[in-house]
N, C-alpha and C positions, 0 to 999 in steps of 0.2 A: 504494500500500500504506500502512496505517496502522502505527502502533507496535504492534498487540497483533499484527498479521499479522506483521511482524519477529522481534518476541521469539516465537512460536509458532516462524520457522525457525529462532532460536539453538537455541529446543530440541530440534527434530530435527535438527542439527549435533550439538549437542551428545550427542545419541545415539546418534549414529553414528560417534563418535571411540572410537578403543579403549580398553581398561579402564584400564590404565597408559597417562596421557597423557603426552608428548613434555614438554619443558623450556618455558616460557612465552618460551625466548628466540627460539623460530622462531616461533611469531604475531608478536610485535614487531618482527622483524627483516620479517617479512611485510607488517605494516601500514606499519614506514618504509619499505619499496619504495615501497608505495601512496600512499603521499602526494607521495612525492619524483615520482612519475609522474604526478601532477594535482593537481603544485601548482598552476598555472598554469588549471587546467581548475575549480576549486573557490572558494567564494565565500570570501570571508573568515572567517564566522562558523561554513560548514562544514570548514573548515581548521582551524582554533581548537578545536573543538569532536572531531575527531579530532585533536587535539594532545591535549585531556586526558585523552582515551579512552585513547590511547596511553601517556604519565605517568601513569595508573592503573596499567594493566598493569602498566608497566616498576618501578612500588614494588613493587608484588604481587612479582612477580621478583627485585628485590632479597629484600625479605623474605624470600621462599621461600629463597633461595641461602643467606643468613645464616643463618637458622634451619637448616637443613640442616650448615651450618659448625659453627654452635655444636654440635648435636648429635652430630656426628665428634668433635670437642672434648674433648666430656664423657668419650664412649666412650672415646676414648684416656686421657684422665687415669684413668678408672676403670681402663683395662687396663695402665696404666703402675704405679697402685697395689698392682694384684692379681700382678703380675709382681715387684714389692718386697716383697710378703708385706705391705702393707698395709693389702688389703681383706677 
């Protein structure tokens, strides 16, 4: 298979996942299985190479989580305000 055949199945994965998708922490937790299960079976450069796929994801997921923090955050200060009579 070449690279446009791959990215052609991301996109019917990707299709086929539900509207509301799941936390980005179980693909990751999914891909460290997979690695930890062929390390051994993997070249170096393919190991490597899903290591940064994976430290991709795993910012993406911080990010998301923070920014999802901060915006709880926000909501609370704003409804801690309106509850003081100061919004």
């Amino acid at each position: 298979m070449n690279q446009e055949e791959i990215v052609a199945l991301f996109r019917q994965q990707a299709a086929s996942l539900p509207a509301e998708l799941p936390a980005i922490n179980q693909p990751i937790l999914d891909l460290a299985q997979l690695l930890a299960d062929s390390r051994g079976r993997l070249s170096k450069e393919n190991f490597e190479s899903l290591l940064r796929i994976g430290g991709v994801l795993y910012r993406l997921g911080a990010d998301q989580f923070n920014a999802r923090q901060d915006v709880a955050s926000i909501m609370q200060k704003s409804a801690d305000r309106e509850n003081d009579g100061q919004g």
